[in-house]
Residue frames relative to the residue before (quaternion, step in Angstrom):
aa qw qx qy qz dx dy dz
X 1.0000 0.0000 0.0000 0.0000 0.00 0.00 0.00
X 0.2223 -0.7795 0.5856 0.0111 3.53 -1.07 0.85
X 0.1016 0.8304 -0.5476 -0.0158 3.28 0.09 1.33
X 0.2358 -0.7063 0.6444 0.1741 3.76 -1.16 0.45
X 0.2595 0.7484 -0.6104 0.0089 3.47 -1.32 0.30
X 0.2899 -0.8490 0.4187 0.1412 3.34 -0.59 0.55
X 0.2675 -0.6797 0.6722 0.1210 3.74 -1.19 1.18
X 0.6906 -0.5529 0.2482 0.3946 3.58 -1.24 -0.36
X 0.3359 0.8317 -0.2391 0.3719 2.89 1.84 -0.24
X 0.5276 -0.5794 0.3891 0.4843 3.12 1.69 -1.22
X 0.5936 -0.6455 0.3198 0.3586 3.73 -0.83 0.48
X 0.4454 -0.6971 0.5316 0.1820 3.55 -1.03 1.30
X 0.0357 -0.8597 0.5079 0.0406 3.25 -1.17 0.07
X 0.2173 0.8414 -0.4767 0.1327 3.96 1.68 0.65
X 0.2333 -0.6049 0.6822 0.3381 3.72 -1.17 -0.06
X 0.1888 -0.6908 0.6848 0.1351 3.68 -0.68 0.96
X 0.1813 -0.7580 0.6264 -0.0110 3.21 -1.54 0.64
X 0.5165 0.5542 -0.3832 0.5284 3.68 1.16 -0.34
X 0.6562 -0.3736 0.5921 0.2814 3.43 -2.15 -0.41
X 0.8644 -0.0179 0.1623 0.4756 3.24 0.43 -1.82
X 0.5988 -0.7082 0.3577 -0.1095 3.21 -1.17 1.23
X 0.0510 0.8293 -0.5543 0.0495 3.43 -0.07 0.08
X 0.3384 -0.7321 0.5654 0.1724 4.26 -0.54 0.97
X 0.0429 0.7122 -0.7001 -0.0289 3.95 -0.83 0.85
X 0.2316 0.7179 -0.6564 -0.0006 2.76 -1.90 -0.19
X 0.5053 -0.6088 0.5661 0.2313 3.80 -1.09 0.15
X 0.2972 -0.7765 0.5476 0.0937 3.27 -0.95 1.79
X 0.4618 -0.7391 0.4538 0.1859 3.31 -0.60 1.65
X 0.5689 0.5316 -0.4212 0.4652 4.03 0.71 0.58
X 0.8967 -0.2596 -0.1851 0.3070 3.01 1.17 -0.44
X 0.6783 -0.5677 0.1197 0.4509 2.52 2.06 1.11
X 0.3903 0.7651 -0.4111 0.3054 3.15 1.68 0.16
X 0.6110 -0.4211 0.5491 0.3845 4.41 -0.93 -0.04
X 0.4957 0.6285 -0.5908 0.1013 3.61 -0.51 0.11
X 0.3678 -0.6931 0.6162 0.0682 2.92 -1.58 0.95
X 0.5755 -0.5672 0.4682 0.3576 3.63 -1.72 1.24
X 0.2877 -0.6987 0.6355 0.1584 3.62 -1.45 1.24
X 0.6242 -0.6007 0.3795 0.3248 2.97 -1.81 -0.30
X 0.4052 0.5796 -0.3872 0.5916 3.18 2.15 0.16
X 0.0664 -0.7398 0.5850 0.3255 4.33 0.93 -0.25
X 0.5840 0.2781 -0.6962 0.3111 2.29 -1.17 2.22
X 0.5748 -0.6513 0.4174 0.2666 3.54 -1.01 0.80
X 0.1539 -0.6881 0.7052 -0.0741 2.98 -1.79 1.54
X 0.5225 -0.6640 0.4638 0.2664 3.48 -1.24 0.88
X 0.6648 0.4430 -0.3150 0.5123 3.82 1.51 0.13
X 0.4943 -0.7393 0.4388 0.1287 3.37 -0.71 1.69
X 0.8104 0.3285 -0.3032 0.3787 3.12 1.46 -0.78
X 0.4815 0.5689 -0.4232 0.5152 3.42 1.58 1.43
X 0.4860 0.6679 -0.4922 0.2746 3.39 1.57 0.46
X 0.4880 -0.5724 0.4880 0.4428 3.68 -0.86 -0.10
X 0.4763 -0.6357 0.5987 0.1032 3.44 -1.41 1.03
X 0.0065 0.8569 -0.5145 0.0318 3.35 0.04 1.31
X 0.2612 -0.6529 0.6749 0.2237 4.04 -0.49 0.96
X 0.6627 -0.5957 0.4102 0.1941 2.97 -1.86 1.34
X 0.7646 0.3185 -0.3632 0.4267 3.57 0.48 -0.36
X 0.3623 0.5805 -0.5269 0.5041 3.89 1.83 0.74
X 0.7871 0.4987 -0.3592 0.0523 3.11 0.11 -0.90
X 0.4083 0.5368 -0.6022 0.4272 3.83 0.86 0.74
X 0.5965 0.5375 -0.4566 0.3831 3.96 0.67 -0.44
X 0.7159 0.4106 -0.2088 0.5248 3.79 1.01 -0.53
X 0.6601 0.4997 -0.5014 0.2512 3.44 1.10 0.12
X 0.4773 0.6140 -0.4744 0.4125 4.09 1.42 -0.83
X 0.7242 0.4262 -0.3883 0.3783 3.87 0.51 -1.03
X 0.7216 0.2870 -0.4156 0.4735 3.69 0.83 -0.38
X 0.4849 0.6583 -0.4245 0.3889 3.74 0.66 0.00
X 0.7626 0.4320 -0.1562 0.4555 3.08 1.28 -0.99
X 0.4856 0.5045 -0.3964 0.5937 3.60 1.52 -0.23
X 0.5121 0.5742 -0.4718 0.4306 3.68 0.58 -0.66
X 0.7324 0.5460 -0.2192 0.3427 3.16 0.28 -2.03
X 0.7048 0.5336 -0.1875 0.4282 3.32 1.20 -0.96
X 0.2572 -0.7703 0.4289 0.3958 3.57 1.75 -0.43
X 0.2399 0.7028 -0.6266 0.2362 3.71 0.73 1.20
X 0.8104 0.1192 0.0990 0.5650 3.43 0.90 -0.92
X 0.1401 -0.7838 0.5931 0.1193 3.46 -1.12 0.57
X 0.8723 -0.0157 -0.1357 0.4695 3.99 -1.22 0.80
X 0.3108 -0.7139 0.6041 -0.1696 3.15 0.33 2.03
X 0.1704 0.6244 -0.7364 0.1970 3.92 -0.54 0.68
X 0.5565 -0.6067 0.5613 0.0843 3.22 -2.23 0.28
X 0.0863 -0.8456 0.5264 -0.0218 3.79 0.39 0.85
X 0.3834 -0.8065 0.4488 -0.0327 3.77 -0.60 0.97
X 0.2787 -0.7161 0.6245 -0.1397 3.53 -0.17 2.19
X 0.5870 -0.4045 0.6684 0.2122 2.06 -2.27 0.77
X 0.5106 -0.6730 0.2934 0.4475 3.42 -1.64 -0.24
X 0.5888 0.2946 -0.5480 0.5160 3.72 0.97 0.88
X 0.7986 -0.5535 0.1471 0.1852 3.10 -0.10 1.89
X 0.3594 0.7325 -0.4778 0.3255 3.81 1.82 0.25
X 0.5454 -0.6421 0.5053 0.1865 3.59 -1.19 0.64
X 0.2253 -0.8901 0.3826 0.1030 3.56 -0.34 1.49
X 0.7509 0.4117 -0.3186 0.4065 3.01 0.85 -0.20
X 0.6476 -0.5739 0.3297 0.3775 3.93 -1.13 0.40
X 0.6800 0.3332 -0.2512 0.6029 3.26 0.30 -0.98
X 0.6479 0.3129 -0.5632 0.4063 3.92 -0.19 -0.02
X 0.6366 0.4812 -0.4336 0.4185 3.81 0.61 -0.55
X 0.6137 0.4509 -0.3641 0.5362 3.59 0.69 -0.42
X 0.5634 0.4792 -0.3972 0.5433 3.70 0.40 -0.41
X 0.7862 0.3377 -0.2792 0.4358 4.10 -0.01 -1.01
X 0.7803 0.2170 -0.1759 0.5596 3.73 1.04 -0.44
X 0.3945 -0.6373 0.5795 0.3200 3.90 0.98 0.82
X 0.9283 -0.2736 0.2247 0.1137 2.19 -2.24 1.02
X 0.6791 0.5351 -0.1617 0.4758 3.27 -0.07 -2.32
X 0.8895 0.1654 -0.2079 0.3718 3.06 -0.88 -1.90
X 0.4627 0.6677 -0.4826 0.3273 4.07 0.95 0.36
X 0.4154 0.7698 -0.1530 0.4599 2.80 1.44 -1.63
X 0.7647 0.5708 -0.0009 0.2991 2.94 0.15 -1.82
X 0.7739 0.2602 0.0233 0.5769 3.50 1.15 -1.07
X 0.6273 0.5858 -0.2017 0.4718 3.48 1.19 -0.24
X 0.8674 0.3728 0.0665 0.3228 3.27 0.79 -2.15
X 0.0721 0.8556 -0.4940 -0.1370 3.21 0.02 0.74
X 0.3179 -0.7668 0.5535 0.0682 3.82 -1.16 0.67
């Protein structure tokens, strides 16, 4: 499925392939990672983001479109879970827990 929607940023365009979902982006104060909660509003723990099923996910885009709009956050994008709500890909997990403390838990030397 190929979903488009569009923030001010300009119009998205991602083929999603997963079930479930999860809303990121980068809080424009201080550039931290946060992700869209179930309380809508953004926390810097992924595992406090809301779990959004693919055929939800136009109901969750006006509220992050609108935090954009609001300069709470800047390039809102969709990042793809498991189905208790764990981040599948690598580099997004490294992105939500930096570098280091990945490093850190992963790597042995």
């Amino acid at each position: 499925m190929i979903m488009f929607w569009k923030f001010t940023s300009g119009i998205v365009a991602k083929k999603l392939k997963g079930e479930y979902f999860i809303f990121s982006a980068n809080r424009l104060k201080d550039g931290k990672v946060v992700f869209y909660s179930e309380e809508k509003n953004w926390v810097t723990d992924s595992n406090l983001a809301k779990k959004i099923f693919l055929n939800e996910i136009s109901k969750f885009e006006e509220f992050v479109s609108l935090d954009e709009k609001k300069c709470l956050i800047v390039s809102p994008y969709l990042i793809e879970v498991n189905e208790e709500g764990k981040i599948k890909k690598l580099r997004e997990k490294i992105r939500s827990k930096g570098l280091n403390d990945f490093l850190k838990k992963n790597v042995q030397i």
